[in-house]
N, C-alpha and C positions, 0 to 999 in steps of 0.2 A: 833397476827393476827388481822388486822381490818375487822371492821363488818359493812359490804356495803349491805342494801336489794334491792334487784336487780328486775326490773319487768318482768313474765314469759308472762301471758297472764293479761288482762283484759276482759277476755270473760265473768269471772261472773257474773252475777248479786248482789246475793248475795253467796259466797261459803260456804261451810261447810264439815264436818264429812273426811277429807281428809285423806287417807290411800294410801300405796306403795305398788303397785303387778305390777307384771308384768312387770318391768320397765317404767311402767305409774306411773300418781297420781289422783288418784280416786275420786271424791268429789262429792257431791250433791250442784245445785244448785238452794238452794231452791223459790227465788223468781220466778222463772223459769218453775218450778216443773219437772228438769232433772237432770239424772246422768248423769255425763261425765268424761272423760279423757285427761290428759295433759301429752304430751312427754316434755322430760328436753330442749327439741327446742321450746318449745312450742305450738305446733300442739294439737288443740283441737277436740274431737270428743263426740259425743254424744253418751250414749250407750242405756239411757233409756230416750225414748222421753219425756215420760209425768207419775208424778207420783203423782195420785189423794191425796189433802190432803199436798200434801208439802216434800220431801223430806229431810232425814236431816243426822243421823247417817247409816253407811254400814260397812259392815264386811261380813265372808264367813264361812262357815259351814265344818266341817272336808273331806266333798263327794265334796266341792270347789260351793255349791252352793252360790250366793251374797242372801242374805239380806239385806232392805233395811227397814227406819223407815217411816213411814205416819206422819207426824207429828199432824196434826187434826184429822186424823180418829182414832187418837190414835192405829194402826194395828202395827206389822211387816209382812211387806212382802217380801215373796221367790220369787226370779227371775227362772223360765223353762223355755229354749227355748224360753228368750226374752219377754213370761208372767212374769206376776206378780199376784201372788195369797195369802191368806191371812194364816199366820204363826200363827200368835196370836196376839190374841185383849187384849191388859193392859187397859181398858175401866176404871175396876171397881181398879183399882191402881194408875193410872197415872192420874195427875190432870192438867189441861189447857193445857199444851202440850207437846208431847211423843218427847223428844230430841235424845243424842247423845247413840250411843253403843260400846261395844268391845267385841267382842266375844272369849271367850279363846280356846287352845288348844285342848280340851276335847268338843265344840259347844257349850259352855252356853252364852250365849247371854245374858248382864248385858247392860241395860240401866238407861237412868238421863229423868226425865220431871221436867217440868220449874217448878210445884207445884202454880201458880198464875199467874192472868194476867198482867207483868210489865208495859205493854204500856196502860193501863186504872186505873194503880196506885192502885190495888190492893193489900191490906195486906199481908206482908212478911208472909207465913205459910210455915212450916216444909213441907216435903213429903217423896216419898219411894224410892232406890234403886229395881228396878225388875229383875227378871231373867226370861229368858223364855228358857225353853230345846230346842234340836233339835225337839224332837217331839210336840213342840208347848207347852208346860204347861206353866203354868204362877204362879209363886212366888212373892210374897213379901220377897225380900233378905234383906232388911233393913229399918227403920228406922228412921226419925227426921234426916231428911239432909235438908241443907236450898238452893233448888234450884239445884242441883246436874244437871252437865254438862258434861265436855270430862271428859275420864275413860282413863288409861292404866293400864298392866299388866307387872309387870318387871319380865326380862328373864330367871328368874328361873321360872316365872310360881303361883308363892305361894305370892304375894302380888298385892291385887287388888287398885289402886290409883283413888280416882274420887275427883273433882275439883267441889267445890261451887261455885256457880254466886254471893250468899247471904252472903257472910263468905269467911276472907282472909284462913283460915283453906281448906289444900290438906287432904284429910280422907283417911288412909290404913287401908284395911280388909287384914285380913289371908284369903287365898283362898285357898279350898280342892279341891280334885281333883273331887270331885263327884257335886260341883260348890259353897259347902253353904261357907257364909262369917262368920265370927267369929273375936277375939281380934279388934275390931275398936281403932284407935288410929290416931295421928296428926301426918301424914307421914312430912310434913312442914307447915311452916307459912308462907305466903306470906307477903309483904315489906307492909307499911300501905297504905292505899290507893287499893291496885293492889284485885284485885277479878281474879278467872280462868275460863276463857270459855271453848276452847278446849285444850288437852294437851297430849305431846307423852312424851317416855320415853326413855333415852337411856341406854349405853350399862355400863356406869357405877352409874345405878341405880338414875340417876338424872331427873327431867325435865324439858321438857319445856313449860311453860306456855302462853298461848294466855291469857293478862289481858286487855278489851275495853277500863276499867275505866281511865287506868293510859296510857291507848296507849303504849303498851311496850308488846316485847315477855323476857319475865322471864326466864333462867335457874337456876332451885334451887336445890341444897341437897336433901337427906331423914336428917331432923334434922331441916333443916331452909337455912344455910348457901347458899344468892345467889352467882352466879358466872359471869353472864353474865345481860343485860338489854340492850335491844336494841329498841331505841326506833321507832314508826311508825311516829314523826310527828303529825301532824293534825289528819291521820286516825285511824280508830277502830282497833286494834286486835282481831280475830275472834279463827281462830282454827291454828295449826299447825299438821307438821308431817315430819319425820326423810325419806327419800328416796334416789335416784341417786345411784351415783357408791358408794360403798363403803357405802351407808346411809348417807354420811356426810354432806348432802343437805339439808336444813333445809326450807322446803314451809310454806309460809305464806299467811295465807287467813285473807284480810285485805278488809276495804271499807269506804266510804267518810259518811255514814249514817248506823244504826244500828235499825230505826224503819221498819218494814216488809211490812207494812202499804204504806211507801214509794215509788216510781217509779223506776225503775230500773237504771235511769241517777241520780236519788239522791241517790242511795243505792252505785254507784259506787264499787263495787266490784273488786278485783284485787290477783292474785298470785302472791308473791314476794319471792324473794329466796334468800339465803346468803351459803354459806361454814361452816361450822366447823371442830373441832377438833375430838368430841367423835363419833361415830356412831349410829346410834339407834336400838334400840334394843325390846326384848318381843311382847306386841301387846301393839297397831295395830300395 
């Protein structure tokens, strides 16, 4: 099969946290400070005007309520009837900025923060995987992760995947069903060079990874072995996610600029799409 990325919208500005429901493709964009929705035509819609603090990671609670991340107010916030009210504060966990989530089957809610400020060249430091329950609690589920970003869950449920910004290393936790993580180990190596922003998983336990550094969406193993590398060109690779018929639509949230800082005609933001083979699968 050849591998053509194709452009859906360029309505982002900057895209992120992009998830499949509903026959839509979900994303926050965050220079923006909105949720929005994109049909496989392309047809863009707004669903949450304005999200104080920056938007980034979303996912949905077992009752289908959306959660969404703040990313500076370090919050999660519950969407009601189109409010938005505050879930949990990782204030006293999450350092510089409260990133991406996945929420598994059960509502536990696992996020990444960036742990430093990269755009002022601050020192690479460790931080923590969090979890926050449905009913708002807030844990420290891990650890010494260097920059932790997109997360999935492969579709059995029982291994949680999260992708370093700082580190070619993809990290697997054993995941209970009651949400705590356990045996950490090195689900894959990334290719040298490539780092993982966001990242989905599919139906035969492989992923995909969104890498800025080396401009490339990655499909790798559990073990290492890639399969695929498709590159973006000049542009960033930001996040990815498995959607459309059959899932075998693979969205690409890509853009010309990756400082935040920047304007929205330098940020150039863009949805790109291609075909595959495997489906995807678990969460998101």
């Amino acid at each position: 099969m050849m591998y053509q990325l194709k452009t859906l919208t360029s309505d982002p500005d900057f895209g992120e946290g992009p998830r499949w429901r509903n026959d839509k493709l979900w994303f926050s964009d965050v220079k923006a400070e909105k949720v929005k929705t994109v049909d496989i035509d392309g047809n863009v819609e707004v669903v949450l005007n304005h999200v104080e603090g920056r938007p980034s990671g979303l996912g949905w609670l077992p009752d289908d309520s959306m959660v969404v991340v703040s990313m500076d107010k370090h919050q999660v916030m519950k969407v009601d009837n189109d409010e938005l009210t505050m879930l949990a504060d990782t204030s006293h966990i999450s350092r510089y900025i409260l990133n991406d989530m996945v929420v598994d089957q059960s509502g536990n809610i696992f996020l990444s923060n960036v742990g430093f400020n990269y755009e002022a060249g601050e020192e690479v430091v460790p931080t923590a995987i969090i979890r926050v329950t449905p009913d708002g609690t807030v844990y420290n589920a891990a650890g010494d992760v260097w920059a932790p970003n997109g997360m999935a869950i492969t579709a059995d449920g029982k291994t949680l995947v999260v992708g370093q910004s700082s580190s070619p290393e993809l990290l697997g936790f054993d995941l209970a069903s009651d949400g705590e993580l356990s045996g950490r180990h090195v689900y894959a190596l990334l290719p040298e060079g490539a780092i993982a922003d966001g990242i989905c998983v599919d139906l035969e336990g492989a992923l995909w990874v969104a890498s800025p550094l080396t401009r490339e969406f990655i499909r790798v193993r559990r073990g290492g072995e890639v399969t695929h590398r498709i590159s973006t060109g000049e542009r960033y690779a930001i996040a990815c996610m498995l959607g459309g018929e059959h899932r075998k639509t693979l969205f690409c949230m890509t853009c010309a600029g990756i400082s935040l800082s920047a304007s929205a005609e330098e940020l150039g933001g863009r949805i790109e799409t291609m075909t595959v083979e495997v489906p995807g699968a678990g969460w998101p």
